[in-house]
C-alpha positions, 0 to 999 in steps of 0.5 A, spaced: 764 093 765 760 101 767 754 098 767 756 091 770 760 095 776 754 100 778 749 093 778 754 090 782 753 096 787 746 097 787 744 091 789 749 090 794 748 098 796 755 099 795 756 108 795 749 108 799 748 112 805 745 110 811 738 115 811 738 118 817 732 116 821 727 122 822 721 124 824 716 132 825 712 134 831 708 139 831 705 142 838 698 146 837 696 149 844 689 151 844 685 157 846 681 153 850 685 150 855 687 144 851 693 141 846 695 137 841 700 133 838 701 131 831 707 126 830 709 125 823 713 118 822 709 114 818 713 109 814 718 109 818 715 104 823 712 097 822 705 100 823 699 105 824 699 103 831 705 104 832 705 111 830 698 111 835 702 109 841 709 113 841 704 120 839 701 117 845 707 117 849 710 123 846 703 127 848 703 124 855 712 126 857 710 133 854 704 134 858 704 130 864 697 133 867 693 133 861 686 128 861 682 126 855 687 124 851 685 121 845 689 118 839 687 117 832 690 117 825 689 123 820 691 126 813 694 133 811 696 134 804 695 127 803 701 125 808 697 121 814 700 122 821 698 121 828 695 126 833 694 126 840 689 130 842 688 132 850 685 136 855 686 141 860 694 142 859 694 148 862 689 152 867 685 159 863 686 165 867 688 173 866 696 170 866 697 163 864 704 159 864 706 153 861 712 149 861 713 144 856 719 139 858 722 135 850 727 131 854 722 125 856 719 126 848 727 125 846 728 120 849 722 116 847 724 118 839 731 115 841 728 109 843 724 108 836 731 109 832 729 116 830 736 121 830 733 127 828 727 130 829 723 137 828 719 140 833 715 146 832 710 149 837 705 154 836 701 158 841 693 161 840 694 169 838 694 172 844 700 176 847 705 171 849 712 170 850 716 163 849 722 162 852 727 155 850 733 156 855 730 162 858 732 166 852 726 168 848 725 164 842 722 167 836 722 162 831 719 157 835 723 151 831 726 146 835 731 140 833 731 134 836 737 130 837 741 123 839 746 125 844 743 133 844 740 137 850 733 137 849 729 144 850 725 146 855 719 151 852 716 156 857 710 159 855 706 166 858 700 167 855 697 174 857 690 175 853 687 181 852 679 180 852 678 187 851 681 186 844 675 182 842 670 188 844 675 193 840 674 187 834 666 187 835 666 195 834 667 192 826 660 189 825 657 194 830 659 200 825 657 195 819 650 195 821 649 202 822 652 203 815 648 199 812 642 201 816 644 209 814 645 207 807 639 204 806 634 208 810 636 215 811 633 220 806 640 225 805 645 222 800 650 226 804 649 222 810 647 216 806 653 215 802 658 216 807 654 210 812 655 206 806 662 207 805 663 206 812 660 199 812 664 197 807 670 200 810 669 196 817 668 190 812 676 190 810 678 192 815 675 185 819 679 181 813 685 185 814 686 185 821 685 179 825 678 179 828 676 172 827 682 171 832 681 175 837 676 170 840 682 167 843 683 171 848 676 170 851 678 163 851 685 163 854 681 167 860 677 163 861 671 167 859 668 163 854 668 155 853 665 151 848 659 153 843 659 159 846 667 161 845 666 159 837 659 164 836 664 169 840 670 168 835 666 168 828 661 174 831 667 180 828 667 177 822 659 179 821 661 184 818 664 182 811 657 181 808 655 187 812 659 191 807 657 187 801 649 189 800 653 196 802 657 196 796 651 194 792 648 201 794 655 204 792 656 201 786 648 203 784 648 210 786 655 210 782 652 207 776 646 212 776 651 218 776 654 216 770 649 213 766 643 217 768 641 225 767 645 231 768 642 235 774 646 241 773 647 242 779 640 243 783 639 241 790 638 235 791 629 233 791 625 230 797 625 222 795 618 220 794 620 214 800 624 212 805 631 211 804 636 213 797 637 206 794 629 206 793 
């Protein structure tokens, strides 16, 4: 009769909640003037255009001035979702303000039967601050709810160009590590040069210098090909540091392995450099 009881309920779905309908978006702007929309909801509506047409939607109620907009469908961890990928949301400067309203995205999510969805917005790495309210919010999270006041996000975005230049002094000191290392006839200044390079090498993995060619392009400093070389240029000095770490580990290995000198004063080298 147990078994006979709990068939019964299951095909009639009897004891079975209604699932809420939700859905995830994630809001990414960028560091050159752009942005994109990335609506998870696949599933849940009858089909891939659907899901096209209301990021599509979504994008253009978020950002009303934004031009180019281009929708296609993608896949992240084997989940797909729809982005909509836009131009000129905002205007690149010294001082660069944004205002992102969700009422119009809430009330399109309604419309398609969605009660609850995730909102999440993320800025390039430059000093900003993000304000929902007018109060400063520091998880940047939303939730948007039927029948809930929708958030309206304002961003100020301030980039600092001069930390890219303080990020460009990695591979700088790399290279004349490396040079020094290399070339120089003197252990005591070589050795150093090296540990040098090696030393602005994990620094540059460290410290986010491969970020910081953002504040070129929020500026307005650099666009297209020109703003990727410059936010690849302080990561240079990684592979700086690994020829340089080869010489270390050589002339430690010499050390350990080879004849004691007892103490004698260092000889002229034969050639140039003390690696050779």
């Amino acid at each position: 009769m147990t078994l006979i009881a709990l068939a019964v309920l299951a095909g009639c779905g009897g004891g079975t909640p209604v699932r809420e309908q939700r859905a995830r978006i994630e809001v990414a702007v960028l560091h050159d003037g752009g942005a994109h929309v990335d609506l998870y909801a696949v599933g849940r509506l009858g089909s891939d255009a659907e899901v096209r047409a209301l990021a599509g939607d979504i994008a253009r109620e978020m950002f009303p001035g934004a031009t180019n907009i281009r929708i296609r469908m993608r896949k992240a961890r084997g989940v797909p979702f729809a982005r909509a990928e836009m131009e000129h949301v905002y205007r690149t400067g010294r001082k660069v303000s944004l205002r992102i309203d969700m009422s119009g995205a809430l009330r399109r999510l309604t419309a398609r039967g969605f009660q609850n969805t995730a909102m999440k917005l993320s800025v390039p790495p430059v000093p900003a601050t993000v304000r929902a309210g007018g109060e400063p919010s520091g998880p940047r999270g939303w939730r948007l709810r039927e029948g809930a006041p929708a958030p309206v996000v304002a961003v100020e975005m301030r980039p600092r160009p001069v930390r890219w230049c303080g990020a460009m002094a990695l591979p700088v000191l790399g290279a004349l590590g490396v040079a020094l290392g290399f070339f120089a006839r003197r252990r005591v200044l070589a050795l150093p040069a090296a540990g040098l390079a090696v030393v602005t090498a994990l620094l540059a993995v460290v410290l986010p210098a491969g970020r910081q060619g953002a504040n070129l392009g929020v500026a307005g400093l650099l666009h297209g090909t020109a703003l990727e070389v410059a936010a690849v240029a302080p990561l240079v000095a990684v592979p700086l540091g690994l020829p340089a770490g080869m010489l270390l580990a050589a002339v430690l290995v010499r050390g350990l392995t080879g004849p004691a000198t007892g103490g004698t004063p260092e000889t002229r080298p034969r050639d140039t450099g003390v690696f050779w």
